[in-house]
NUKEDREN-86008 format. One line per 10 residues: number of its first residue (from 1); for each residue x, y, z of C-alpha. Coordinates in steps of 0.25 Angstrom, whole numbers, plus 5000, padded with zeros to 4 digits. Each point is the difference from the previous one (the first is absolute). Example, Ala and Ser with C-alpha at 12.3 -4.5 7.8 and 13.67 -1.06 7.14 Angstrom:
<recs>
1) 5049,4982,5031  5006,5014,4998 $
</recs>
This chain:
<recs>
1) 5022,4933,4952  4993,5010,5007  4999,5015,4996  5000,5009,5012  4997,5000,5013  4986,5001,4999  4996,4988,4992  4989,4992,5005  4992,4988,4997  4987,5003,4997 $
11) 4988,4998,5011  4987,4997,4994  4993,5006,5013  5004,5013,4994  4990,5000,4988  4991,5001,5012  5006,5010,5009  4991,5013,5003  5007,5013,4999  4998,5013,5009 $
21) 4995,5014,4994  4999,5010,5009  4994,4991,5010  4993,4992,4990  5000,4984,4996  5001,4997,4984  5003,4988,4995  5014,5000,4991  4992,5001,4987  4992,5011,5006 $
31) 5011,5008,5008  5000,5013,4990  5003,5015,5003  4999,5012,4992  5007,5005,4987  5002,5012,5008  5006,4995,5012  5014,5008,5002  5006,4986,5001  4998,4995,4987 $
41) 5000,5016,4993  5015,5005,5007  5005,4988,5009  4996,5010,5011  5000,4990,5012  5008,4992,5010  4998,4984,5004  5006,4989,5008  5001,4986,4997  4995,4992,5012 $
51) 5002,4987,5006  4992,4990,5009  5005,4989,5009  4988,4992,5009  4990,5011,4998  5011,5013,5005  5004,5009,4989  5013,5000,5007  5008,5014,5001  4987,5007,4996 $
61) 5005,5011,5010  5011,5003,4989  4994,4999,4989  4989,5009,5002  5011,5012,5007  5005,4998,4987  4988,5002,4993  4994,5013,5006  5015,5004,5000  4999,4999,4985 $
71) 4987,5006,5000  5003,5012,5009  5013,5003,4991  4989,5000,4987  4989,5008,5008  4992,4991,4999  4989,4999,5011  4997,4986,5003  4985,4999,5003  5003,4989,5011 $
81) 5007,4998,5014  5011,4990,4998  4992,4993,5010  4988,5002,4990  5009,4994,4989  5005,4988,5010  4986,4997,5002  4996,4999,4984  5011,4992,4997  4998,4989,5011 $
91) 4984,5000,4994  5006,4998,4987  5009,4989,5004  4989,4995,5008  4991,5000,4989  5008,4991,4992  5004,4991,5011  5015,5002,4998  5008,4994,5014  5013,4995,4991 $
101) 5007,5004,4988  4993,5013,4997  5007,5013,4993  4993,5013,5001  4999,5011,4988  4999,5013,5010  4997,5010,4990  4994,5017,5003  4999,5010,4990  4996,5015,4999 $
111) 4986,4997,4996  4993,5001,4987  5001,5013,4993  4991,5011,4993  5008,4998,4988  5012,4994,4996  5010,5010,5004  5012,4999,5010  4996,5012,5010  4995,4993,5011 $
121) 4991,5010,5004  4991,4994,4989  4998,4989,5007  4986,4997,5006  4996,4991,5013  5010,4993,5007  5010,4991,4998  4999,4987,4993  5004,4987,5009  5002,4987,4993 $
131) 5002,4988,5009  5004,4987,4990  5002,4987,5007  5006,4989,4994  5006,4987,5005  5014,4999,4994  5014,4992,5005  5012,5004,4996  5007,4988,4990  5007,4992,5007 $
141) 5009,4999,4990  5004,5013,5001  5003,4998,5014  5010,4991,4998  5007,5001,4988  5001,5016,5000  4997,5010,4988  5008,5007,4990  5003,5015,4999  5005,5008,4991 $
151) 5004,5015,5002  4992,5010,4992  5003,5016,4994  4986,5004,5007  5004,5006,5012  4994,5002,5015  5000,5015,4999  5001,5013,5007  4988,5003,5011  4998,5015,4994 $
161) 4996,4991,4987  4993,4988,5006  5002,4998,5014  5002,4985,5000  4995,4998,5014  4987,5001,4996  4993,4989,4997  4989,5005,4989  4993,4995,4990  5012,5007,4989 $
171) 5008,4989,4998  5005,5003,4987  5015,5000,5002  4998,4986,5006  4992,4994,4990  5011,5006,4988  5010,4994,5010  4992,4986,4999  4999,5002,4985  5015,4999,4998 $
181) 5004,4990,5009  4988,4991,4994  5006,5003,4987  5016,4997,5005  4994,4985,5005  5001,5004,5015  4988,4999,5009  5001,5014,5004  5008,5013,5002  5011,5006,5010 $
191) 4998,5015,4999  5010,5009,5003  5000,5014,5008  5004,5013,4993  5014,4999,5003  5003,4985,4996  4997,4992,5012  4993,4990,5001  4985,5004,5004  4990,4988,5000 $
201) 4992,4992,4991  4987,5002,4991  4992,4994,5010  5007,4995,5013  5013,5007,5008  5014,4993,4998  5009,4994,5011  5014,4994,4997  5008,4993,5010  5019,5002,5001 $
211) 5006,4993,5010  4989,4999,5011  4994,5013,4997  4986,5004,4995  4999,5013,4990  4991,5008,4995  4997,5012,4993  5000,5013,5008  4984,5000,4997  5001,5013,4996 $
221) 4996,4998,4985  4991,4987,5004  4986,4998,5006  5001,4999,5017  4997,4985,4998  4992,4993,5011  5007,4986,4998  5013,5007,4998  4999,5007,5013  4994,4988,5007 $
231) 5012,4992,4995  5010,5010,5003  4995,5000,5015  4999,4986,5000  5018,4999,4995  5002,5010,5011  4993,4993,5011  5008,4986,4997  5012,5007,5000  5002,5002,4986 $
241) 5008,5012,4994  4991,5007,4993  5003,5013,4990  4992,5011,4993  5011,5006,4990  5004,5003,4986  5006,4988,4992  5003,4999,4988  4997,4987,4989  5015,4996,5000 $
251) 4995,4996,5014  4988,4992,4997  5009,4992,4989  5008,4994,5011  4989,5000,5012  4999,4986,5007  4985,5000,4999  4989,5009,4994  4987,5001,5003  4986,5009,4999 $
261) 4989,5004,5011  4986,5002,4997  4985,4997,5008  4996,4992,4990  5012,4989,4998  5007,5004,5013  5016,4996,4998  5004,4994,4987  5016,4998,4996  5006,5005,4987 $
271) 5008,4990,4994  5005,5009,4986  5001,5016,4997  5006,5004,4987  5005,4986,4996  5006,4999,5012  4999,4986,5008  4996,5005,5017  5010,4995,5010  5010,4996,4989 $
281) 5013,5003,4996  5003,5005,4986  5003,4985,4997  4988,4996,5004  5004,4993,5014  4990,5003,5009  5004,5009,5013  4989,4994,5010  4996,4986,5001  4987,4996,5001 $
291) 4996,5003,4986  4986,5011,4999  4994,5005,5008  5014,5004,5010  5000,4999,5014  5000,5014,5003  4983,5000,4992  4996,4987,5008  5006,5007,5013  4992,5015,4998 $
301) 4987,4990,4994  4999,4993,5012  5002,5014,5007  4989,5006,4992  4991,4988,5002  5000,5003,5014  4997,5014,4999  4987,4995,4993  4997,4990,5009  5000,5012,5012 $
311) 4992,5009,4990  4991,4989,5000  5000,4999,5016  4996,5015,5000  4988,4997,4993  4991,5010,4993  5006,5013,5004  5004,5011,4992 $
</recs>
């Protein structure tokens, strides 16, 4: 059975792979950076995971607004144009001749430091840029048969405390929310907001589906996810009723299909929250036909598949 939606088989080309460092190559036993670095000291950083379809890091575009987004709301000044950036990646992906199956580890922090201290002004030079590039395929199990959630007590919290849209290198409230769906049997963690609704999940965004309809959180207490934002224009564009709104776990119970979005896996259905069965009534008779994943996933994949195959059309652009 797999454990989460970013399984993967391993690829023996990746003991070979060559990692970027601020615009230089090392090889993966050789990629090293500073004890100092604010990254490894504070978690004082932001990233982006990546992914590549026939040489195009497709919705690069996105990804990098959100980066520098991220980075502006630190203070953090990036070194490099997100041209610049574009550019480093596609010599790293390059470097490693990755056309198909590759997964991208965007990762910038606020640079080494003076000494280990939080104030930023201590930091020294500019920001340190990790480019880590690996070829890696979602499980196709996964894919097919679903995955297993449980919901957590760690919640998705206020932004005056930590503004969950941004995506930075302090993920501890994630990792904690991990910890104790790993430790409940499940694969990971629905997270709720500060008022009780349901937020996301640990490391991908939630969708159920009731009578026809697609919802999802507000994404008020959740990271503006690229593939959740791509899904939910690909839903409206086929006609699909789409919501953003407050729900509440009583209605994930008795959704009609579940599922989660993330770049690395794409769409991948939910088929148990809590215990209980997805697209089942409390006796166990299934509400859809057609067994996992539902017709409403295959529908948005194939929708989402397309979107790639027209990032890929667009070419290298950012």
């Amino acid at each position: 059975m797999a454990h989460g939606t970013h399984d993967y088989e391993d690829d023996p080309r990746n003991a070979e792979i060559k990692i970027n460092i601020n615009g230089e190559l090392f090889s993966r036993d050789n990629a090293r950076i500073s004890v100092f670095d604010s990254g490894f000291i504070l978690g004082d950083g932001v990233w982006e995971g990546l992914r590549v379809h026939a040489g195009v890091v497709v919705f690069l575009g996105r990804h990098l607004k959100r980066l520098y987004d991220g980075a502006k709301a630190l203070d953090m000044a990036m070194s490099l144009s997100k041209e610049q950036l574009a550019e480093r990646i596609y010599q790293t992906i390059d470097a490693n001749n990755m056309s198909e199956g590759g997964h991208i580890r965007l990762m910038v922090t606020r640079g080494v430091k003076a000494t280990p201290y939080q104030d930023p002004r201590v930091t020294i030079g500019d920001p340190t840029i990790v480019i880590i590039p690996e070829f890696k395929l979602p499980v196709q199990q996964t894919l097919d048969e679903g995955i297993k959630l449980f919901t957590v007590h760690v919640r998705r919290g206020y932004p005056d405390v930590q503004d969950q849209k941004l995506n930075s290198h302090s993920k501890i409230n994630c990792i904690l929310a991990c910890i104790q769906a790993t430790k409940a049997g499940a694969d990971e963690a629905l997270m709720l907001d500060p008022h009780g609704f349901v937020a996301t999940c640990n490391s991908t965004h939630f969708f159920i589906v009731k009578n026809g309809e697609v919802w999802t959180s507000t994404g008020q207490f959740c990271l503006g996810g690229v593939t959740r934002g791509l899904v939910i224009e690909a839903a409206r564009s086929a006609g699909i009723p789409v919501y953003e709104k407050n729900f509440s776990l009583t209605d994930v119970y008795s959704a009609d299909e579940a599922f989660v979005t993330g770049t690395y896996a794409g769409l991948s259905p939910v088929r148990e929250i809590d215990g209980r069965i997805i697209g089942c009534d409390s006796h166990g008779t299934p509400s859809i036909l057609g067994g996992m994943p539902g017709p409403m996933v295959k529908k948005l994949r194939d929708a989402y598949t397309a979107q790639i195959d027209g990032a890929i059309e667009e070419g290298r652009s950012v």
